[in-house]
N, C-alpha and C positions, 0 to 999 in steps of 0.2 A: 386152470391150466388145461383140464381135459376138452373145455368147448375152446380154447385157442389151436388146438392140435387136429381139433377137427373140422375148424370154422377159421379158414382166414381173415375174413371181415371181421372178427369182434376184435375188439377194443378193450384193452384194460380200464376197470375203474381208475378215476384220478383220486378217490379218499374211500374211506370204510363208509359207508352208509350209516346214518343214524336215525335213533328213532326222535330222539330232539336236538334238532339243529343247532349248530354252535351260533352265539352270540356274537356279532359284532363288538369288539372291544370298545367299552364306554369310557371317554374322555371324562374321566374323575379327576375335577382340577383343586388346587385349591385354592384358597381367594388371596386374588392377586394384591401387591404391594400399592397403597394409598401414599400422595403426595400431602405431605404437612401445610397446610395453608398460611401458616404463621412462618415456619423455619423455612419451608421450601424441600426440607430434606425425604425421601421414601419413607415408609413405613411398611415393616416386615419382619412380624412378630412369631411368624410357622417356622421355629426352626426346633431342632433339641435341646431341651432344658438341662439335660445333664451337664455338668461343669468341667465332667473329668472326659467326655465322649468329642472324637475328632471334629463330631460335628454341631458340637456346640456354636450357636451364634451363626452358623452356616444355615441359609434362606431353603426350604426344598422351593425344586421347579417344577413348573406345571410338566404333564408326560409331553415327549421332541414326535414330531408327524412323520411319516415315510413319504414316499416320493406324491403318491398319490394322494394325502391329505389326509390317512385318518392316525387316529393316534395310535403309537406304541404302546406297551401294556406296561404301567409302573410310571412313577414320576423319572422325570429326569435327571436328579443325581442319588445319590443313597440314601432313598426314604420310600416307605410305601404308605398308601391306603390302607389301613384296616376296617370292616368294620363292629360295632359294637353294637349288639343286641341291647345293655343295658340300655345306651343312650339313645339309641336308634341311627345313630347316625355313622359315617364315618369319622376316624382319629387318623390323626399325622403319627407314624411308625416309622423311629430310626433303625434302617437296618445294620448298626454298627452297634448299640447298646439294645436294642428290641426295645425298647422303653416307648411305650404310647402317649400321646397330647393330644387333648383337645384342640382343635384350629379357631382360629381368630380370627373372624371380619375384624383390619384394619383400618378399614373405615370409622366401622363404629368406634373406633378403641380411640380416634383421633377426636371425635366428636364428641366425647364424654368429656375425656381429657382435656379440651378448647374449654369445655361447660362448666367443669369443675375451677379450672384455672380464673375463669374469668366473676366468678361470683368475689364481691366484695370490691370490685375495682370501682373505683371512684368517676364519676362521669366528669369533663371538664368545662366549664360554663364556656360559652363560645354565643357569638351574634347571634340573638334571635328572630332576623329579617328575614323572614322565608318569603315573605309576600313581593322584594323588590329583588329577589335573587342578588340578596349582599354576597359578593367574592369572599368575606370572611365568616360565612355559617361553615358551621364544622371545626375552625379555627379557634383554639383554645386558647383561654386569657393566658396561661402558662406558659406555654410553646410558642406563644407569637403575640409577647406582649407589647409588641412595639407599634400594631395594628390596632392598640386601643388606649385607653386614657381614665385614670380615675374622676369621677364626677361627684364627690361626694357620696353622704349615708343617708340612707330612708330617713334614719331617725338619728337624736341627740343617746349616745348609750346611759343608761340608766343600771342603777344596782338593785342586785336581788340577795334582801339576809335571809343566811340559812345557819340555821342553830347544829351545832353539831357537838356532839356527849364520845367524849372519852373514857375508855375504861380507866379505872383508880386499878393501880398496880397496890399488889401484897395486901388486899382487901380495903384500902383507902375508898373512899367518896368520889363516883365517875363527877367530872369536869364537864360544864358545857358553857359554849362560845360561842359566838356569833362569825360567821366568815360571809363577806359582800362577795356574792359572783356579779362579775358583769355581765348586760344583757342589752351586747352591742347590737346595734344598727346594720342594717345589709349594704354593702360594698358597693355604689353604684358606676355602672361603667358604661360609658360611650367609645360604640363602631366609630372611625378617623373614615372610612369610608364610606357609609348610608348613613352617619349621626346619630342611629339606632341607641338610646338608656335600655339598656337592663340593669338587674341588682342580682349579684354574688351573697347565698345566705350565710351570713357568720355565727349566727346564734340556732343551732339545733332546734333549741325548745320556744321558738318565737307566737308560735301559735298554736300550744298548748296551755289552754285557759287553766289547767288543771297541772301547770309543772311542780306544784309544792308536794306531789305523791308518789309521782317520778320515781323517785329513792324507793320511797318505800313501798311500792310495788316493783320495782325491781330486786331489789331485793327480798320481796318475799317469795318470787319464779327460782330464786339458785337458794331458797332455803325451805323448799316442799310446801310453796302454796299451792294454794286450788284456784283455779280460776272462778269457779262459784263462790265460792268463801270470800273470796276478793271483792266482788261484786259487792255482797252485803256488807262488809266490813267497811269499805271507803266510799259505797253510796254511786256506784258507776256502772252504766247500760255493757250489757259483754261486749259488744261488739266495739266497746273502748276501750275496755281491756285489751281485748285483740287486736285492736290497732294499737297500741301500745307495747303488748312484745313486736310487734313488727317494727317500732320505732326502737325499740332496744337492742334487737337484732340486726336493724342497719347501720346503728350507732355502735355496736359491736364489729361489724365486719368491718367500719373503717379504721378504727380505734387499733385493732391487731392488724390491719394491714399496712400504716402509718408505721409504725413501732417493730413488726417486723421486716422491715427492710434491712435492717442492719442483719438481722440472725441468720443468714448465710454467711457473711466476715463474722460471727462469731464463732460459729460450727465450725469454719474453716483453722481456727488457731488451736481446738481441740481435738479427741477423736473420743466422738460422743460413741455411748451405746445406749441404744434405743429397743423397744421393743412393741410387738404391732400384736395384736387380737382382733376378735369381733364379738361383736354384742348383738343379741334380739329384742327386738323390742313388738310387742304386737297393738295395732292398732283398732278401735271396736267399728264393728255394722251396721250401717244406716238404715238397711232394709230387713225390717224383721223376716221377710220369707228369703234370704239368703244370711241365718247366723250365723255366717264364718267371718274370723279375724285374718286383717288383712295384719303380714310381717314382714317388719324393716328392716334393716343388717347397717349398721355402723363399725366401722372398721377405723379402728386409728392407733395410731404410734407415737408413743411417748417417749422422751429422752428420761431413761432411769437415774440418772446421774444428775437433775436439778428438778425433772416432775414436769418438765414442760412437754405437753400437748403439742406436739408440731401439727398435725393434722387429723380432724373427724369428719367422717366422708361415710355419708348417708346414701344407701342406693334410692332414693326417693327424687323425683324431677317433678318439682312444680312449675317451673317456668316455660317448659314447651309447651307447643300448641297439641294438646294430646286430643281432641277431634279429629284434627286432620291428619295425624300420625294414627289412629285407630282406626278410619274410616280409608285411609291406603291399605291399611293392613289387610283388610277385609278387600277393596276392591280389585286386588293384584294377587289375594292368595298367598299372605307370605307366607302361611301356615302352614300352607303346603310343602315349601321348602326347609332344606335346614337354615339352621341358625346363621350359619358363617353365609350363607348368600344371601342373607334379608338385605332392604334398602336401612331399615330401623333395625338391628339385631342387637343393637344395647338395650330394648327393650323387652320386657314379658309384656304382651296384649291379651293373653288369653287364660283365664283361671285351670286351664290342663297344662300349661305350663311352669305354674307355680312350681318353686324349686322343694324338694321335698323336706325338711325338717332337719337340721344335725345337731339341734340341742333338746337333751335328754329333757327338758324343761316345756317341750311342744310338740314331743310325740303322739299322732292319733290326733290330731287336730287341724281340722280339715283348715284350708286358708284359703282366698283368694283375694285377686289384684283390686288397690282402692279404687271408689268410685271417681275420686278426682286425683289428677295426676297421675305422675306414670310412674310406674316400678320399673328401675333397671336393674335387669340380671349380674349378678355376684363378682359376674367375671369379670365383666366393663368394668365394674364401680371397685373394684380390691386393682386393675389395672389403673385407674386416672389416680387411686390413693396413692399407687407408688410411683408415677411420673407427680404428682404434686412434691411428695416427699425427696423426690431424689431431683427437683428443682431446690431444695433449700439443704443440698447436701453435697451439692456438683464438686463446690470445693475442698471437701476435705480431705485431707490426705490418707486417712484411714480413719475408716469406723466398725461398729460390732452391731448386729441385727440381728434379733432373737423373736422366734415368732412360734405362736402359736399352730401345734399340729392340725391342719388343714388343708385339702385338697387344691381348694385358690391359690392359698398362698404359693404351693410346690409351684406351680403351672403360671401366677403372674410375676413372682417374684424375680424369678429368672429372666422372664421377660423384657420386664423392663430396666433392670442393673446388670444386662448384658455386659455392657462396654464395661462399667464398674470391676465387673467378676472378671473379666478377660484383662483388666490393668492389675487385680492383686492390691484395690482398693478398697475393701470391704470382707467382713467376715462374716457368714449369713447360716443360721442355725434353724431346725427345727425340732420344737420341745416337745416330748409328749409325758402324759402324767398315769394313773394309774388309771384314771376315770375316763380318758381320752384313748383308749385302745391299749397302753404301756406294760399292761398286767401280763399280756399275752410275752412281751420280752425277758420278764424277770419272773424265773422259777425260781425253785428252791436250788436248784442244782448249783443254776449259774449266780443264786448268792452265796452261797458255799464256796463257790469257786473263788470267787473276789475278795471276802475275807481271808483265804490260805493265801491268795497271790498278795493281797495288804501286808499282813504279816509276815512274810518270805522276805519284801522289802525293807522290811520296818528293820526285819534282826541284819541285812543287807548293808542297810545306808544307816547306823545308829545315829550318826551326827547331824544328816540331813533333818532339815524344820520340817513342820506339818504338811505345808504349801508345797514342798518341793516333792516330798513323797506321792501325794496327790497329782503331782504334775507326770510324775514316774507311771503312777497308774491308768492314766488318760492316755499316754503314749501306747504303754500297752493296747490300751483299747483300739485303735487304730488296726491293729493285728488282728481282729476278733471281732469282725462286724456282725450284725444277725439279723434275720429274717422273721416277721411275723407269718404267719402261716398263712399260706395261700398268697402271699406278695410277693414283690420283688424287691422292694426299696430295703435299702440298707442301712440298720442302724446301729447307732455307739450307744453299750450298757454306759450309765452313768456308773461310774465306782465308789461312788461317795453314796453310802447308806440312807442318812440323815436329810437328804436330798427329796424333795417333791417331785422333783425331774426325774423320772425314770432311765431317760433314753432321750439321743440328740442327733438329728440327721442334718450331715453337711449340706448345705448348697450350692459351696460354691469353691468344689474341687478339693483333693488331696493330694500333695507333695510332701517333701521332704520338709522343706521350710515351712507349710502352713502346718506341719503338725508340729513343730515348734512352737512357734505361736497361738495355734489352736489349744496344746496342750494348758496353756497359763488361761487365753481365756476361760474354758471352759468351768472350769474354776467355778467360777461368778453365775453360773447362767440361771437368770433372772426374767421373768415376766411380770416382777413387783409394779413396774412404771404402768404398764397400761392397769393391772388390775389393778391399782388403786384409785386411777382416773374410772375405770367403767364400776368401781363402789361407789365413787362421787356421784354417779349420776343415778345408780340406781335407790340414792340413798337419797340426794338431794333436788331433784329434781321428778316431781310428785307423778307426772307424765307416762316416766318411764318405768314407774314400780313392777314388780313381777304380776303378772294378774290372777285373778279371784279363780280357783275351780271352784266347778257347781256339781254339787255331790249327788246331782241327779243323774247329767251326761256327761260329755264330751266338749260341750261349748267350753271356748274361754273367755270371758268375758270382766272385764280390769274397771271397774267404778271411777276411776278418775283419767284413763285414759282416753286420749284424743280422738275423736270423730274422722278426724283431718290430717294423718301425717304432717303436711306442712307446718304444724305448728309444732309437733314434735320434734322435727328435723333444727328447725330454729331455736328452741330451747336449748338443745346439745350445742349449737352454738356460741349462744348468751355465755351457757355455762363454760364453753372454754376459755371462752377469754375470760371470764368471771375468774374461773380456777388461774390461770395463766398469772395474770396481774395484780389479783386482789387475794385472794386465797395464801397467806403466810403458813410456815411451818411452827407457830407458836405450838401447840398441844403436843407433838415428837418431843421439841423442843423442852419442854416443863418433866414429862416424862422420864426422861435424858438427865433431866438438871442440868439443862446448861444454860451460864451465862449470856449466848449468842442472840445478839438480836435478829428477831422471824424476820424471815424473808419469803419472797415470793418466789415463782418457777424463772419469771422473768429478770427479777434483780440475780437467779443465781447462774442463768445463763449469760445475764449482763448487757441487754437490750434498752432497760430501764435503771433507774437507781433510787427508785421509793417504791414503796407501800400502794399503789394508784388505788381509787376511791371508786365505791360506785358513781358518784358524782363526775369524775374524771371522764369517765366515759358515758357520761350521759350529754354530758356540755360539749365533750371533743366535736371541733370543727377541724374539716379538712380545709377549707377555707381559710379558714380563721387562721393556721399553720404557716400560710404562703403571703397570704396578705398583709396581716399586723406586722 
């Protein structure tokens, strides 16, 4: 002011001077909405997970430009950027609930989900005249049968006896019998256009010189054999072993894919409850100068109410070309960038990215990604589990989803049963136990409390049943939500003592009428179905046992486990559908004392109506189905 009074010429500053200059505001976008290649429809997974928040299922927008081109500071409707030191990266931030999310390449999320979906699907025989450009390559005998013609069989079919031993009931003398499989001839058909014969295979095991062991190495993989042991015992090179769970595991994926087609009209006439976890499993190192065990995460969800396995979803990808997906990774620098703008970001490529450990069972143990194949990250592969799952769930009118406390689950579950949760078609819980953080919920105090408040009721309602009281107390609970320390997330004390479940966090919103209804579920809540599917496997299936400490270090290192995820990944397969259709409830059943004839997961969902055989599924033609 003093040199303006004395100096006409000067000039006001236009800003305070500083000693470090302001930034250009950086266009922090998020990653934009991917078109579905199958449906045609967007995908746009960056929204808020909260169920009760205005902007649930609402997309954020990348920041709006000013006149001149550069961005505004903030996205474009009510959401920000934060970011996070733990992850390093930024998270998508509702400013309506403050609630943080990690962001989502859409892309990738599509391209798992495509991967995952499409294993197990049956290829369709079609012309094989690639050399005169027949108009009907590509054209399947099915869809466009009217473009071909049967020509007869390779061969006259011939019988194959196989002795088969029955158990003797009430300690009687097992029974054995002879049953003739047939071991038809391949289907032969001519092109009506180039005259082109090929042959449709109807018989699975046509050129296995070795099918009389079939059985019984099949069934020795779902009742803890060794693949070594195997070897010596039936006199055969590994690498026919190996080729042989891959022929059990292909005759597996058609067998439950044939069979499951109906189990959406079934789900749909009931309102299953289901329940989803995950499993570790660690694989051993090929290269003694890096001893660290590479680890798998299987994630699946089981209908509690008949035991069936709807879906087991391995983050492990054998089938890409993982050369050329590591060797872009490397020449483009995806490292450099974060995760949501990778070209591949359903994958981990680099052992500093391995995910750190959340079971107490693999703490301090260093891990890194296998030598073959690719590891996809927890997020993608818990995302394709529940677009799989919630494809064989579209029609129900209401179901109950109980899941294990986990960070995935919070973050993809919402995700993808957006629409679900927004129609009031689902109830979707999370469990926590004492061992999984729950301890921190339940003091002494607030058991103290829930006892006085149990018996208040009890002397209250004398008439009311056990069920009803309990449903009195759940209601309560809804009043009385709590916090573990240092969170935000909000959770319901279980009031039932007796309970393994500590504590249960909604998913999917709180009203009037869902604590109605909440209140009865809650009742029940149960994570029985998966854990007794992930005992099955870590019981029955030799693979996936817990592995050896070495009382020297730090290594973990498992004597019968796989070199190769892909054959572990496959095993978990065999065994579902092993468990699914062959697997009965006899031993509950005896238990129990009851009269009830065992059944399987399958006859109690009602897909099947026997017992199926390992044999069933070793001879299953898909072929065979359409054609006979």
């Amino acid at each position: 002011m003093y040199f303006k009074l004395i100096d006409s010429s000067s000039e006001p500053l236009k800003h305070t001077p500083q000693q470090v200059k302001h930034r250009e505001p950086k266009a922090n976008t998020i990653p934009r909405a991917y078109k579905h290649p199958v449906t045609g429809m967007m995908v746009q997974l960056n929204f808020c997970k909260n169920a009760d928040c205005c902007n649930f299922g609402v997309a954020a927008k990348n920041p709006r430009l000013k006149p001149d081109r550069t961005p505004n500071r903030g996205l474009g409707n009510k959401y920000k950027l934060t970011y996070s030191k733990r992850v390093s990266s930024y998270l998508l931030t509702c400013q309506l609930c403050n609630e943080s999310f990690t962001m989502i390449n859409n892309r990738a999320h599509v391209q798992e989900s495509i991967r995952i979906d499409s294993i197990g699907v049956p290829n369709e025989p079609s012309c094989t005249n690639r050399s005169k450009d027949c108009c009907n390559v590509g054209k399947g005998i099915y869809s466009y049968p009217s473009i071909y013609k049967k020509n007869g069989f390779t061969r006259k079919t011939r019988s194959w006896a196989i002795p088969i031993v029955e158990k003797g009931r009430n300690n009687s003398k097992p029974k054995t019998k002879v049953e003739m499989q047939l071991m038809h001839g391949s289907q032969r058909f001519q092109c009506k256009s180039c005259g082109k014969n090929f042959s449709v295979v109807l018989d699975p095991q046509q050129k296995h010189y070795r099918r009389d062991i079939n059985e019984q190495l099949y069934l020795a993989f779902v009742n803890k054999g060794i693949v070594n042991r195997q070897t010596d015992l039936l006199g055969l090179n590994p690498q026919t072993v190996y080729d042989k769970i891959d022929f059990f595991y292909q005759q597996s994926l058609l067998f439950s894919r044939f069979h499951e087609v109906t189990l959406k009209s079934r789900f749909a006439e009931v309102s299953p409850v289901l329940s989803c976890d995950r499993q570790y499993y660690l694989s051993n190192w090929n290269d003694t100068h890096t001893p660290m065990p590479s680890r798998i995460v299987n994630t699946s969800t089981v209908d509690n109410l008949s035991g069936y396995v709807l879906a087991s979803t391995v983050n492990f990808d054998s089938t890409s070309d993982s050369n050329y997906i590591k060797s872009e990774y490397k020449r483009k620098k995806e490292g450099d960038k974060p995760r949501y703008y990778r070209r591949f970001a359903q994958y981990i490529l680099s052992d500093d990215e391995v995910e750190s450990p959340t079971d107490n069972n693999f703490i301090n143990v260093p891990l890194q990604i296998p030598r073959k194949g690719l590891l996809v990250h927890q997020t993608y592969s818990t995302l394709a589990h529940f677009e799989k799952v919630k494809g064989l769930l579209i029609d129900c009118p209401r179901f109950i989803y109980f899941l294990d406390n986990d960070s995935g689950f919070k973050l993809g579950f919402p995700s993808v049963f957006q629409d679900l949760i927004t129609q009031d078609k689902l109830y979707a819980y999370i469990l926590t136990t004492d061992k999984s953080g729950g301890a921190n919920l339940l003091d002494a105090g607030m058991t103290e409390e829930l006892k006085t408040r149990a018996l208040a009721l009890q002397a209250e309602y004398p008439d009311e049943s056990e069920k009803q009281l309990w449903q009195r107390m759940w209601k309560t609970q809804f009043d009385r939500p709590v916090t573990q320390p240092g969170k935000r997330s909000e959770w319901l004390i279980n009031p039932n003592p007796n309970s393994r479940y500590v504590a249960v966090q909604p998913l999917t919103g709180i009203n009037e009428d869902s604590i109605e209804q909440a209140s009865m579920i809650l009742q029940s809540t149960s994570l029985n179905g998966v854990d007794n599917w992930f005992q099955v496997l870590r019981r029955l299936v030799n693979m996936l046992e817990r592995p050896v400490t070495s009382a020297t270090n730090s290594k973990r290192w498992n004597a019968y486990a796989g070199y190769n995820p892909t054959w572990m990944c496959k095993l978990i397969e065999i065994m579902r559908v092993y468990n699914n259709f062959c697997r009965t409830n006899e031993k509950s059943l005896k238990q129990k004392r009851s009269k009830d004839e065992p059944t399987t997961p399958a006859q109690r969902v009602g897909i099947v109506d026997k017992v199926c055989s390992a044999q069933d599924i070793l001879n299953f033609s898909f072929n065979r189905e359409f054609i006979l």
